[in-house]
C-alpha positions in Angstrom: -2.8 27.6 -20.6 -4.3 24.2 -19.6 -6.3 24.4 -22.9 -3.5 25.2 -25.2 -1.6 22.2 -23.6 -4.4 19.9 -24.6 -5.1 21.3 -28.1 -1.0 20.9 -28.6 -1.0 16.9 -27.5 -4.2 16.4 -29.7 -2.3 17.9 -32.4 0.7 15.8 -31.5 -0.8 12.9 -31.8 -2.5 13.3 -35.1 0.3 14.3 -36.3 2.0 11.5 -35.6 -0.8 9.2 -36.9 -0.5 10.8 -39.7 3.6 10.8 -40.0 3.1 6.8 -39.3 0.0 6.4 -42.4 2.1 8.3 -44.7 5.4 6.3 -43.9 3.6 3.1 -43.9 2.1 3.2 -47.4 5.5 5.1 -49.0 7.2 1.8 -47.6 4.7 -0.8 -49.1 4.7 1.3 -52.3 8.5 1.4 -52.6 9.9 -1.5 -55.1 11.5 -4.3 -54.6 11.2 -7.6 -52.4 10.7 -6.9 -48.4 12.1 -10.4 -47.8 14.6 -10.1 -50.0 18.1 -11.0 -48.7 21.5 -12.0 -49.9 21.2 -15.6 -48.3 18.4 -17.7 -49.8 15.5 -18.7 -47.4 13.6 -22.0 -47.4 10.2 -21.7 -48.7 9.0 -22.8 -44.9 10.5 -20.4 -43.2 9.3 -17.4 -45.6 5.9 -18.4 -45.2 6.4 -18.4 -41.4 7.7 -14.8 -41.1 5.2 -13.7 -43.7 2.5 -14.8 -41.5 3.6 -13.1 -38.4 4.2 -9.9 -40.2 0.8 -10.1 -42.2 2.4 -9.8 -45.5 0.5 -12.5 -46.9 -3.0 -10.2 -45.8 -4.2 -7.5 -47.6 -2.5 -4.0 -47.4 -5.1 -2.7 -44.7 -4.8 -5.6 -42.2 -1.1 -5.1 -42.2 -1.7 -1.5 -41.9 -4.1 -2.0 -38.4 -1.6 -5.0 -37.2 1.5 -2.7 -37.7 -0.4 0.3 -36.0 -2.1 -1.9 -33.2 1.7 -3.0 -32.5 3.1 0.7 -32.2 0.9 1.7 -29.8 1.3 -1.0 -27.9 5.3 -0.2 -28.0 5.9 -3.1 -30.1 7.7 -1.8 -33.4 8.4 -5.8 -34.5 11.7 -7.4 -35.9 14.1 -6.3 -38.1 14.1 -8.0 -41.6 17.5 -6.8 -42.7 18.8 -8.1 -38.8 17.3 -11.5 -39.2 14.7 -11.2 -36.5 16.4 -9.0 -34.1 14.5 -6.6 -32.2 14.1 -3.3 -32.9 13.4 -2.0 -30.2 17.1 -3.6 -29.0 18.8 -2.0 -32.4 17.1 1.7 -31.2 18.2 1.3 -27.7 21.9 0.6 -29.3 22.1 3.5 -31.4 19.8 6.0 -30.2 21.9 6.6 -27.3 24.7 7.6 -29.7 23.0 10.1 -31.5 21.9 11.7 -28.8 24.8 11.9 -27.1 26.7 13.6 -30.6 23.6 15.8 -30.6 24.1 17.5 -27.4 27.4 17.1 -27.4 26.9 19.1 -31.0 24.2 21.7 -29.7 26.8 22.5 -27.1 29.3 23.6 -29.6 26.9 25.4 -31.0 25.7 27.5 -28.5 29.1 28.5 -27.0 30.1 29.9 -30.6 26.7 30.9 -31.9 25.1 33.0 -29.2 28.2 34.7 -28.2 29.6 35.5 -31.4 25.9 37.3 -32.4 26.1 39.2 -29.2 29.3 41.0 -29.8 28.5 41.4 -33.4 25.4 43.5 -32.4 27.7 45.5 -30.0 30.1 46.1 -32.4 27.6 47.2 -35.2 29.2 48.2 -38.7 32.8 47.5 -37.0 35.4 45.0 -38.4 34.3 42.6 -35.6 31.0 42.6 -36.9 31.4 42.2 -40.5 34.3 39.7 -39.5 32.1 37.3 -37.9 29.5 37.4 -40.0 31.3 36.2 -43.1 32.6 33.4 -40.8 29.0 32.7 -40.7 28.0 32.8 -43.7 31.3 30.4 -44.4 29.8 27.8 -42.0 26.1 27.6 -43.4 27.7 27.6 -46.8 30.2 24.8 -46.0 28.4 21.7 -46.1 29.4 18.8 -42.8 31.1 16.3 -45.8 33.6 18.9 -46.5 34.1 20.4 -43.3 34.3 16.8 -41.3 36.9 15.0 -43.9 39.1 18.5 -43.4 39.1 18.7 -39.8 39.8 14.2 -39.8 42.5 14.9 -42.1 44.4 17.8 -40.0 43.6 17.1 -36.6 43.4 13.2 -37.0 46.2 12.2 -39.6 48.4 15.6 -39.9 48.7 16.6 -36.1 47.1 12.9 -34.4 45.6 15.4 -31.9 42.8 13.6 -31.6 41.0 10.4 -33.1 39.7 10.4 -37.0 37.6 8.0 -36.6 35.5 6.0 -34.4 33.3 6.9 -31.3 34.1 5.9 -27.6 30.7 6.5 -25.2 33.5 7.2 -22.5 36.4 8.6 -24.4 35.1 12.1 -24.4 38.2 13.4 -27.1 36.4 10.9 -29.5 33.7 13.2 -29.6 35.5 16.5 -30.6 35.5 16.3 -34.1 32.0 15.1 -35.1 30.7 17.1 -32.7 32.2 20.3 -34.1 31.6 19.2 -37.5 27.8 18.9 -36.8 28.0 21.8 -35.0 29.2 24.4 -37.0 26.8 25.2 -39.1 23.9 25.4 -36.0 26.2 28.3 -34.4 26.3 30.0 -37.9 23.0 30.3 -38.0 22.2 31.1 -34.4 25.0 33.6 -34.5 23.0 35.8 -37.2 20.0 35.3 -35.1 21.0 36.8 -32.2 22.5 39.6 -33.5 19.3 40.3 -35.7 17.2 39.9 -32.3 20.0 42.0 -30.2 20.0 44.9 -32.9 16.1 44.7 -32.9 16.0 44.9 -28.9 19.0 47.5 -28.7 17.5 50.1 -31.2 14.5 49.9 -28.0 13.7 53.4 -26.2 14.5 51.7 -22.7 18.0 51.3 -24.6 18.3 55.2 -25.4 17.1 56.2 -21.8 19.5 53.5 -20.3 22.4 55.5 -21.9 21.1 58.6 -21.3 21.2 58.0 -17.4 25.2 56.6 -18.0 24.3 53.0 -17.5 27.1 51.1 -18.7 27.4 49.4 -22.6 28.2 45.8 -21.2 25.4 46.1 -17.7 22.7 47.3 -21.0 23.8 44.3 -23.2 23.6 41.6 -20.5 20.9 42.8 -17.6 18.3 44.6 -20.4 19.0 43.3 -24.0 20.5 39.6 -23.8 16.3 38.1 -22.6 14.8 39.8 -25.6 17.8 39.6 -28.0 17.6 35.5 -27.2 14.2 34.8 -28.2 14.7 34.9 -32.1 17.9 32.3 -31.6 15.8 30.3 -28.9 13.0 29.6 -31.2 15.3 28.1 -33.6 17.3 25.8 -30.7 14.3 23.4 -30.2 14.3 22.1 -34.3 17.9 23.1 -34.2 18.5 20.1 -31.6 15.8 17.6 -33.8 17.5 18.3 -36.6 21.1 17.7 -35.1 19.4 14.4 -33.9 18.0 13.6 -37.2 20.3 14.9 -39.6 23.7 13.7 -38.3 23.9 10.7 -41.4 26.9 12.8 -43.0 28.8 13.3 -39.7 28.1 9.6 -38.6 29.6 8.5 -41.7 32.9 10.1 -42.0 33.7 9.5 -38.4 32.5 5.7 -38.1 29.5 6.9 -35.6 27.4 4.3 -34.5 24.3 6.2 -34.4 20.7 6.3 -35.3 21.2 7.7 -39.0 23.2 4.9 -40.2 20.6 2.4 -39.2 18.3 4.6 -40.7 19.8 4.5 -44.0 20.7 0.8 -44.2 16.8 -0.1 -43.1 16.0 2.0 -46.4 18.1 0.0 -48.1 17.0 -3.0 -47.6 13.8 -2.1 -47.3 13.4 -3.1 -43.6 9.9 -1.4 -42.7 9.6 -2.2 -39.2 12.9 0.1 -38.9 11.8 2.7 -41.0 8.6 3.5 -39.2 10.3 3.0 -35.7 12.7 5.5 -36.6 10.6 7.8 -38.9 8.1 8.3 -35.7 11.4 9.1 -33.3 12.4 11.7 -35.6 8.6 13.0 -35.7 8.4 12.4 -32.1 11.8 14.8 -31.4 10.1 17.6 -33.7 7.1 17.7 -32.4 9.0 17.9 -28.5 11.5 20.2 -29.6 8.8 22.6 -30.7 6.6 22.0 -27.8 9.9 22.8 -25.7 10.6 26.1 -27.5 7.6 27.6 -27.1 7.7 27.6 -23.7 11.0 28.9 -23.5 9.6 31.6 -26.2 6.5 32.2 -23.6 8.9 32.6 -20.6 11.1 35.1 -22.2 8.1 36.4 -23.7 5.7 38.1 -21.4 3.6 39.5 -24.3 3.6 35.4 -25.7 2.7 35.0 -22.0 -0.4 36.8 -21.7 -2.0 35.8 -24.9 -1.6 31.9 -24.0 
């Protein structure tokens, strides 16, 4: 086990050397001026902040001062902010995003995993097909049309809950983004469970479990629900980085302060230092996500188990 934890960081981390080579070079290769803003700037000052970023060096010095900087934990200064921090931006909006992500995964998970179940006990039955086309509906139904409906009916129609805007500790501003982000997760883990439940249920221990009278619901819970999770629990860990990651749509119809915004405006305005800080997050979340799952596979696994 000890040497499959190694191999995995050394993998990590050129992974991530990689992500941050490939991401460097797109940005410098990208057109446009990375200086360029809507208020003019003396000639003085450009040449100062040109100098401390290195853009008046060749492409591979700026490459090893960027790099010697992220390892160090120093991402640099925003050009689009005017010098702020990044580091102070990511602390600002990270936070967010997270918090709509879990919030999100919960949703997710107390619709997907139970809804799968009881499709795979109801096999064939109206139940079954029932839910199903509901999930089909929410992986089909993209988050800009599903968010906009639910702001418009709950938020404007009924004023049952906020249509905008996001309050760290005003819980019902969360509601609707974090359904809307959610939805489509619990689609998609719903039709995993039930493909993993139907797989463990059609099982000999199932048949003989009957045959001695043990109850329907005691087989589904105590010797079907750890075998039936593990197709729906290897998707949870990039489920959750791609909740983190890919929340732009949702953070946009609601107003949400988050990390994707930021994203999107540093590409924008071509503010590198942004990009790369939060292109190696987002790499950083995949990679741990993964890492996560696995283990969970491993532990609900014993066959994974013995072969690590």
């Amino acid at each position: 086990m000890f040497k499959i934890l190694l191999s995995r960081l050394l993998q990590s981390i050129l992974v991530l050397y990689l992500l941050f080579t490939i991401t460097f070079f797109l940005t410098r290769a990208m057109p446009g001026n990375l200086l360029a803003s809507e208020r003019a700037m003396p000639e003085h000052i450009r040449a100062k902040v040109e100098a401390y970023y290195g853009l008046n060096k060749p492409l591979t010095t700026q490459y090893a001062m960027q790099l010697g900087n992220f390892v160090q934990g120093d991402p640099g200064y925003s050009y689009r902010l005017e010098g702020r921090p990044v580091i102070e931006v990511i602390q600002q909006a990270l936070p967010v995003s997270f918090q709509l992500g879990i919030t999100a995964m919960i949703v997710a998970l107390s619709i997907g995993i139970p809804a799968g179940c009881i499709a795979a006990a109801r096999k064939n039955s109206l139940i079954d097909t029932g839910s199903m086309m509901l999930a089909m509906l929410g992986i089909c139904l993209p988050a800009f049309v599903i968010g906009p409906i639910l702001a418009e009916y709950f938020g404007r129609k009924l004023g049952a809950l906020p249509a905008y805007g996001w309050e760290a500790g005003t819980p019902n501003t969360w509601i609707l983004p974090a359904i809307t982000l959610g939805l489509a997760y619990a689609a998609y883990l719903s039709r995993l469970t039930r493909a993993g439940m139907l797989e463990t249920l059609s099982q000999d221990f199932v048949r003989t479990a009957r045959a001695k009278g043990v109850p329907g619901s005691q087989i589904l819970i105590r010797h079907c629900l750890r075998g039936g999770l593990i197709p729906a629990v290897a998707y949870i860990g990039p489920a959750f980085a791609g909740i983190v990651s890919g929340s732009l749509v949702v953070e946009t119809v609601f107003q949400v302060p988050g990390l994707g915004r930021q994203f999107i405006k540093a590409i924008e305005t071509l503010d590198v230092p942004m990009i790369l800080c939060v292109t190696m997050i987002y790499g950083t979340l995949v990679i741990l996500a993964n890492f996560v799952t696995d283990l969970a596979g491993a532990w609900l696994n014993p066959r994974l188990r013995k072969s690590a």
